[in-house]
C-alpha positions, -999 to +999 in steps of 0.1 A: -212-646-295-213-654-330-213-622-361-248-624-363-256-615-331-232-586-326-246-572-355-280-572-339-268-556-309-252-529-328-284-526-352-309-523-321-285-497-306-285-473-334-321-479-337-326-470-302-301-437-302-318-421-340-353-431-324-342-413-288-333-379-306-374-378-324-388-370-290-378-344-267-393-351-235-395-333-201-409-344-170-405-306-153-424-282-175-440-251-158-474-244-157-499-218-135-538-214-137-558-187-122-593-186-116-617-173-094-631-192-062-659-173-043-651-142-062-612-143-046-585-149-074-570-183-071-536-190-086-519-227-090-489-240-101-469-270-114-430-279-119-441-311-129-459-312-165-449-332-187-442-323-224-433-347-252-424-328-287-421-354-317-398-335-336-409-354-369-449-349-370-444-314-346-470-332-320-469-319-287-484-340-254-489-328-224-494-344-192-498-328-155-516-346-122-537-316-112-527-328-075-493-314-084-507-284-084-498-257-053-520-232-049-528-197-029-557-217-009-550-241+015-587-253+014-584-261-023-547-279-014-563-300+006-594-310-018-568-319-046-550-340-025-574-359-006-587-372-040-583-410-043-570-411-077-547-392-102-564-362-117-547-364-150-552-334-176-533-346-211-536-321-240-522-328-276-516-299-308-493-297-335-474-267-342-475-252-373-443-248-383-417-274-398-383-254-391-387-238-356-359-263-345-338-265-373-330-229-382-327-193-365-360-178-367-379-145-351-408-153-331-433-175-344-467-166-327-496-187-340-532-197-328-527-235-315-560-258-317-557-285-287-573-313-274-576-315-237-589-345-221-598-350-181-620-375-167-625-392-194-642-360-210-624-341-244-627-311-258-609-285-279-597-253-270-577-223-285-545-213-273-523-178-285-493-193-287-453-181-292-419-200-307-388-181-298-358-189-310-329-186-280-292-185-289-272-203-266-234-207-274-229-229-304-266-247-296-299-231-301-330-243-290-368-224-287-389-214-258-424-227-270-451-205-244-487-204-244-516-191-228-558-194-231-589-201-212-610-233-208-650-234-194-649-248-162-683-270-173-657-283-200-638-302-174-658-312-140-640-292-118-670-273-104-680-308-091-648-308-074-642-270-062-674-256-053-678-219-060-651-217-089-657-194-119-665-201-152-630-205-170-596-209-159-565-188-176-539-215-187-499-204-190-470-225-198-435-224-214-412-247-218-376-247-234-368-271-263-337-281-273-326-281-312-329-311-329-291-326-333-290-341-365-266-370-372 
């Protein structure tokens, strides 16, 4: 192997490692849902969204298979899971602040404008949202946590679960770790 060519292999793996570090990524990010079904509270949950923060632009995706959801209802288990195909919910906003990972901080609570798309169908929808910063050791890093409501007729899902309320209460939170800078 000739100069040039170890030179390329070195080039493309520091590209690859200060690229790596821009995006925090989690494939196990918690989120619940309640509702109502026939006037009975429904609650779901989820261990498996997944949340990509570009630490650069502040852009947050999110991505969760609503047949990962467990809920209280075994009727609405079952529904969710004998759908054919993946009943993806992805949602994108960018939070506000520019040093929530690079410095201690209080809380940072802000109103976070998202897009939610589902079947194809997007809309917006406004989220009370909360950066806190968490100590840990010589690291830090932030719990990012938010909560709303979206309109059922927003998404479809009254085609799907029949007798469902209006709008479904959204919480998640999810820990991000500080950006290392090299």
């Amino acid at each position: 192997m000739n100069i040039k060519h170890c030179f390329l292999i070195i080039l493309l793996v520091s590209y690859y490692k200060v690229n790596a570090q821009k995006v925090y990524t989690t494939e196990e990010g918690h989120i619940m849902m309640m509702t109502l079904v026939d006037d009975k509270p429904i609650k779901a949950e989820s261990h498996k969204l997944a949340l990509y923060l570009d630490y650069d632009s502040k852009v947050v995706n999110g991505v969760l298979d609503l047949k990962s959801l467990s809920t209280n209802s075994s009727k609405i288990n079952a529904i969710l899971q004998e759908q054919e195909d993946p009943l993806m919910l992805r949602f994108t906003g960018t939070i506000p602040s520019q040093d929530f990972l690079s410095k201690r901080h209080d809380p940072i609570k802000f109103n976070w404008l998202i897009v939610i798309t589902y079947q194809g169908k997007s809309f917006k929808s406004q989220f009370k949202a909360t950066i806190t910063h968490i100590e840990q050791g010589l690291s830090m890093s932030c719990l990012i946590s938010a909560s709303g409501q979206l309109l059922v007729s927003n998404t479809g899902l009254d085609s799907l679960i029949e007798g469902i309320d209006d709008t479904i209460e959204v919480q998640f939170a999810q820990l991000v770790l500080k950006l290392d800078k090299q």
